[in-house]
N, C-alpha and C positions, 0 to 999 in steps of 0.2 A: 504494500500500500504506500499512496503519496506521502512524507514526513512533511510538516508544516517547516514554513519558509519565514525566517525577521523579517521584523516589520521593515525592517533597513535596506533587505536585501530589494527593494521595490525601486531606490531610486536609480532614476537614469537621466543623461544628461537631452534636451530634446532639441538636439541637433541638427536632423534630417528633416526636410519637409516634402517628401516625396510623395507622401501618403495624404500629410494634411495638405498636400496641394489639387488635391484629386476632391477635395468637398467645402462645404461652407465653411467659415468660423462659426459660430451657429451649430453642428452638425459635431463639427468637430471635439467644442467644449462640454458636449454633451454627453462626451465617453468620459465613463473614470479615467482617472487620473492614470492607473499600473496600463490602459490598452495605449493608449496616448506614447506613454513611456517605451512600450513594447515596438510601435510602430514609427516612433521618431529615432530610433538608438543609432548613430549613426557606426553600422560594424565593421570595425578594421580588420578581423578577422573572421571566423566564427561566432554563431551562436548556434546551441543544443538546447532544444528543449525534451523531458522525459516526464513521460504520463504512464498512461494504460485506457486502454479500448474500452469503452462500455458496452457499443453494442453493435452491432455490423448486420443490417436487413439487406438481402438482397432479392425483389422478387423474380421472377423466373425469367422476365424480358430484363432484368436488372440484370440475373446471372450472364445471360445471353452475351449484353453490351459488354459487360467485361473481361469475358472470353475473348469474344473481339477483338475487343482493346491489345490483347497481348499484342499485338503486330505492330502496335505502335509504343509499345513499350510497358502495358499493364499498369494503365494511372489510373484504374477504378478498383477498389479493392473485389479481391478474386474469391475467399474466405469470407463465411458467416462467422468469425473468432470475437469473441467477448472474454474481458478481464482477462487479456493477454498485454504484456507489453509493448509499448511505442517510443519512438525517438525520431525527432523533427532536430534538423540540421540547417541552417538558413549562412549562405556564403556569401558575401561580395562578392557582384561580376565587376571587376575592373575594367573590361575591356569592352561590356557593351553599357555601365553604368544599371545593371539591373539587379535580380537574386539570382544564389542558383538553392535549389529546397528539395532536400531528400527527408525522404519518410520512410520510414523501418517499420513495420509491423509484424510480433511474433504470432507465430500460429501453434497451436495444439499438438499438430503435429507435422515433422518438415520444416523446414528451413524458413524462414522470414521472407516477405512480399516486402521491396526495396521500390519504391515509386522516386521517381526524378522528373522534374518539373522547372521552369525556370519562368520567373516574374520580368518584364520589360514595359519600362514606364515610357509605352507609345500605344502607336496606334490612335484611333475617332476618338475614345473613350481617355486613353491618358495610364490603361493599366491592361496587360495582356499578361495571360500562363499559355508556355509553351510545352507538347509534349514530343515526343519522337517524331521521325519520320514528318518534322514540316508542321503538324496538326495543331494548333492553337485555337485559342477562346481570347476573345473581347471579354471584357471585367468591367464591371459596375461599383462605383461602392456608397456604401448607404449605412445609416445608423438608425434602431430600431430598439427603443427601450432599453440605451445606452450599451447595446451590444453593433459590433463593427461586422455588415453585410457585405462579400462582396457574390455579384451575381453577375453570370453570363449573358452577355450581350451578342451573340452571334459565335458560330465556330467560323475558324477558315484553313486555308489548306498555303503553305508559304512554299513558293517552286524560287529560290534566287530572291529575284526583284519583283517576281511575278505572287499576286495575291489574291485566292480564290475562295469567294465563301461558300461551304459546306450545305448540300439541302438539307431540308429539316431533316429529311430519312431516315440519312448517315447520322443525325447526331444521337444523345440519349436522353437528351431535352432540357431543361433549363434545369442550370443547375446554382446552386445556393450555400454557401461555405458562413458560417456564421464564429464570430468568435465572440465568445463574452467573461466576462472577467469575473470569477466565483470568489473574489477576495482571499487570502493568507498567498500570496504570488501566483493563483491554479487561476485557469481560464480554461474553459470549455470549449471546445473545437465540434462543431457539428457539420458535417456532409449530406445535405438533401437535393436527389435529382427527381426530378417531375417530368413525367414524358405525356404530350398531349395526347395522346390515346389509352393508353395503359398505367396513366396518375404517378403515385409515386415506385421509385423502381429502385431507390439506391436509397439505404440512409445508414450513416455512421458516427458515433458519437466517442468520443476522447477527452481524456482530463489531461493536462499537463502543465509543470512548472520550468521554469528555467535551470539550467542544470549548474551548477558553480561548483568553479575550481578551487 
């Protein structure tokens, strides 16, 4: 289980405005204090964060898509695993100015589901996640009862210089990443995709703290 975190251990200096340049001030003041902190840190190296999985739905067009998915590199968890461990890893890209974010997820049995993912602050919207093979999502981001939304705005397909949006078909439907801050350093990580025929298809839910050296 998660160890409770000092009070101390919360502050951060709010440096980066990459995140709070994507919404209001208004929107922005509206987060606690610790997601503010979380999402301003400007990283010169590494950060870890370590939790544990709550719960991991996936329904049967949910399993589908993320069988799929392996071919472009398995970004939708593949496992219904609960109260297994997790580890979120978030890197400075230097070289394009964005993230790069791996996710480690243990499973029951076999080896761990390693998702790689990279954050770039461009595009219509001002925030893109990239997966394999080209395939990226438009990003939204929104505050909702003082927890930070960010939601998909279209998929596209990236060839070079050349950019191609995704039919609805190919995609798995909108999807909804919510993070809210549980107080003692723990913020809640939640995974919800909605697919317009067949509702919700994906949902995963995570605790985690910051991990210190």
């Amino acid at each position: 289980m998660l160890q409770p975190i000092r009070q101390g251990d919360e502050c951060a200096e709010l440096d980066d405005p990459r995140f709070r340049n994507l919404m209001s001030q208004e929107d922005w003041m509206a987060l606690p204090h610790a997601v503010r902190a979380r999402f301003s840190k400007r990283r010169g190296g590494t950060v870890v964060y370590v939790g544990e999985v709550l719960e991991t739905n996936l329904s049967r067009v949910g399993w589908l898509f993320a069988q799929a998915a392996r071919a472009i590199g398995a970004p939708l968890p593949l496992f219904a695993d609960a109260h297994v461990p997790a580890v979120v890893t978030i890197t400075e890209d230097v070289a394009t100015g964005g993230q790069m974010w791996t996710r480690l997820y243990a499973r029951r049995n076999g080896f761990p589901q390693v998702i790689h993912s990279s954050k770039g602050f461009a595009g219509p919207t001002g925030l893109e996640e990239y997966v394999g093979c080209g395939v990226g999502m438009a990003l939204t981001v929104h505050v909702k009862s003082g927890a930070l939304l960010f939601c998909s705005a279209g998929y596209f397909l990236r060839l070079g210089a050349l950019r191609l949006r995704l039919p609805a078909w190919l995609t798995p439907g909108a999807l909804t990443v919510t993070h809210e801050d549980t107080g003692g350093g723990r913020f809640l990580f939640i995974l919800e995709i909605a697919h317009p025929l067949f509702g919700e298809i994906v949902r995963q839910s995570a605790v985690f703290r910051e991990a210190k050296s």
